[in-house]
N, C-alpha and C positions, 0 to 999 in steps of 0.2 A: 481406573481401567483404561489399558489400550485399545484403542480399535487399527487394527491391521487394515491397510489401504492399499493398491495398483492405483497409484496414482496417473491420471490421462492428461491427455492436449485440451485445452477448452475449444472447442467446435465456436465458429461465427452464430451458429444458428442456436448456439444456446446463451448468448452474452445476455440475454434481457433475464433469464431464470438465473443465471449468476449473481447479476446486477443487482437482484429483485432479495438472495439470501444474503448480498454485502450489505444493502441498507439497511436489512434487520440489524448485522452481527455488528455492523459500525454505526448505529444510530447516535449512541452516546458516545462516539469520541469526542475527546476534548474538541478537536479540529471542529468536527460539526457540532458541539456545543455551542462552541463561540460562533460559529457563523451560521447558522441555524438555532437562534436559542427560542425557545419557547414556543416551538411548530410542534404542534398535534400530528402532524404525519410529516415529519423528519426521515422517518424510514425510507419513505418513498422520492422525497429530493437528494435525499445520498442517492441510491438508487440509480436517479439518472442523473449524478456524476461518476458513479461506480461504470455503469455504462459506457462513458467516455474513458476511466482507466482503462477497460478492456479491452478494447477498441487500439489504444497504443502500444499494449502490452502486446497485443497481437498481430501488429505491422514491428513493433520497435523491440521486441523481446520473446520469452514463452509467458503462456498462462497454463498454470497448471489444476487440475479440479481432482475430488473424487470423484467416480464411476454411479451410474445411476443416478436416483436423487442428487443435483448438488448440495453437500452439507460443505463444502470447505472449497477456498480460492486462493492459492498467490502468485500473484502479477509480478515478474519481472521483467524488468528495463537490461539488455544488452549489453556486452562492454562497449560498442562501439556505436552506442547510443545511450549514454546513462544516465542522462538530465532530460526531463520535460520541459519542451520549449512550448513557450507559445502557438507556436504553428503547428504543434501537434496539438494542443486542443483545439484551435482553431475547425482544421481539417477532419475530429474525432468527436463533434458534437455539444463542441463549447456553445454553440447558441442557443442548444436548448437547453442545457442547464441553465443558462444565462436567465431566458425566461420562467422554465421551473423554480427558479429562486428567489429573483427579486433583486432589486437594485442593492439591498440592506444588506444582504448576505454575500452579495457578490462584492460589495465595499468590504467587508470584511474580510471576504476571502482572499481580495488584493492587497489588504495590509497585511497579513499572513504569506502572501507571495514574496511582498518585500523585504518580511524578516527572512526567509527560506535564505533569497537570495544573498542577502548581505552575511548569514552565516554560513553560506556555502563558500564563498569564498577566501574561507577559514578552514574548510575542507580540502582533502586530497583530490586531485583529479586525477589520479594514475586509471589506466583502464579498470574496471570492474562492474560486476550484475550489480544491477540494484534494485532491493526489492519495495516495489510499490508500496502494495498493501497486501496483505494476508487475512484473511477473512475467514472465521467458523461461525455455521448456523448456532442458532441461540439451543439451547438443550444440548449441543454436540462438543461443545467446548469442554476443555482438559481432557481430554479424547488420545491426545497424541497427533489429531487430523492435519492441523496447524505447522507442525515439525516436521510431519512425513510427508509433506507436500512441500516443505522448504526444502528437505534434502535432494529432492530429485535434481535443482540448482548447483546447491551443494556440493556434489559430486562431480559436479563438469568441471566446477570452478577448479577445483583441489585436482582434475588431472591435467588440466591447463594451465597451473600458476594463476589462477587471478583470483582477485578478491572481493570480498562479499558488500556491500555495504545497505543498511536499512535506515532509517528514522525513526521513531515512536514516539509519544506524546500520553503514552501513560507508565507509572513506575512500576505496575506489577511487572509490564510484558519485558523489564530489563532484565529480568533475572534468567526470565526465558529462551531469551538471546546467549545470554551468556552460555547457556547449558548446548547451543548448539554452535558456538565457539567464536562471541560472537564480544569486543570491549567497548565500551563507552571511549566514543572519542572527544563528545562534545557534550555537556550536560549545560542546558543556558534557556531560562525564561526569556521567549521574545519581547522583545523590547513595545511594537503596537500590540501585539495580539495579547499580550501577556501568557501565551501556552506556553511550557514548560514541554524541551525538545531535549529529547535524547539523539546524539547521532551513533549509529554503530559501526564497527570496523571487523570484517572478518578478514583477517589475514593471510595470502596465497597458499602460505604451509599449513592452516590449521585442517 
């Protein structure tokens, strides 16, 4: 079943209710598996790293939500901001995730940085959005929520010429991309992290 969405602007004042339905929806990513393994409340240290997405999505890009309850989030990065720099989490609440995590998790997460980095620049850098992360409440997924909340993106990009580009780090959500026009540019297990990284490419005419 579809559910039909107006999708909105995410308000500052609602980034911790956002924050709070991303660390459900992404508890079990790979991402946070590996660097979060075997936390009894996972939920809640994604959470306030979700936090910190928001945060830059929202000086560096749009966040888009549904209306009322938040059941669904995607964070995008600008063209003419398309990479997370250090200094934007720095400035966006790197220190408290720092502490909510733990020295263990955050070693992890910097060897996961270094892969990002060294396969990035194997990547395009032509201007294009890029989408953070996309998040649906747990019970609201295959909804359609997820899609119709990327397309609002979507739409700018294709009457501007530019192009789309994502990440993932699980093989269902490829297929999912794809249906919204979206090709594997890079398929590569990181080399520390060992996660298995999808990059995607939407290109200016699709």
């Amino acid at each position: 079943m579809t559910t039909a969405i107006t999708p909105v602007r995410l308000l500052p004042n609602q980034i911790v209710e956002a924050a709070a339905m991303m660390g459900r929806a992404a508890a079990n990513d790979p991402l946070f598996n590996y660097c979060l393994p075997d936390e009894p409340d996972r939920a809640e240290k994604v959470a306030s790293f979700m936090q910190m997405i928001l945060r830059i999505g929202l000086v560096h890009g749009e966040v888009w939500a549904t209306p009322g309850p938040i059941t669904g989030i995607a964070a995008w990065l600008a063209p003419d901001h398309s990479m997370i720099s250090q200094e934007d989490r720095e400035t966006t609440g790197w220190s408290s995730v720092r502490q909510v995590w733990g020295s263990d998790a955050i070693s992890r997460f910097e060897a996961f940085l270094a892969d990002i980095g060294e396969a990035n620049e194997r990547a395009s850098h032509d201007p294009h959005w890029y989408l953070m992360w996309v998040c649906v409440e747990l019970g609201h997924q295959g909804q359609g929520i997820g899609s119709g909340l990327i397309r609002e993106v979507l739409s700018q990009a294709v009457e501007k010429g530019v192009a789309c580009h994502l990440q993932t780090y699980t093989a269902h959500n490829v297929a999912i991309y794809e249906r919204l026009g979206f090709g594997v540019s890079q398929d590569m297990a990181m080399p520390r992290s060992g996660i298995q990284r999808w990059y995607m490419v939407r290109p200016p005419a699709s």
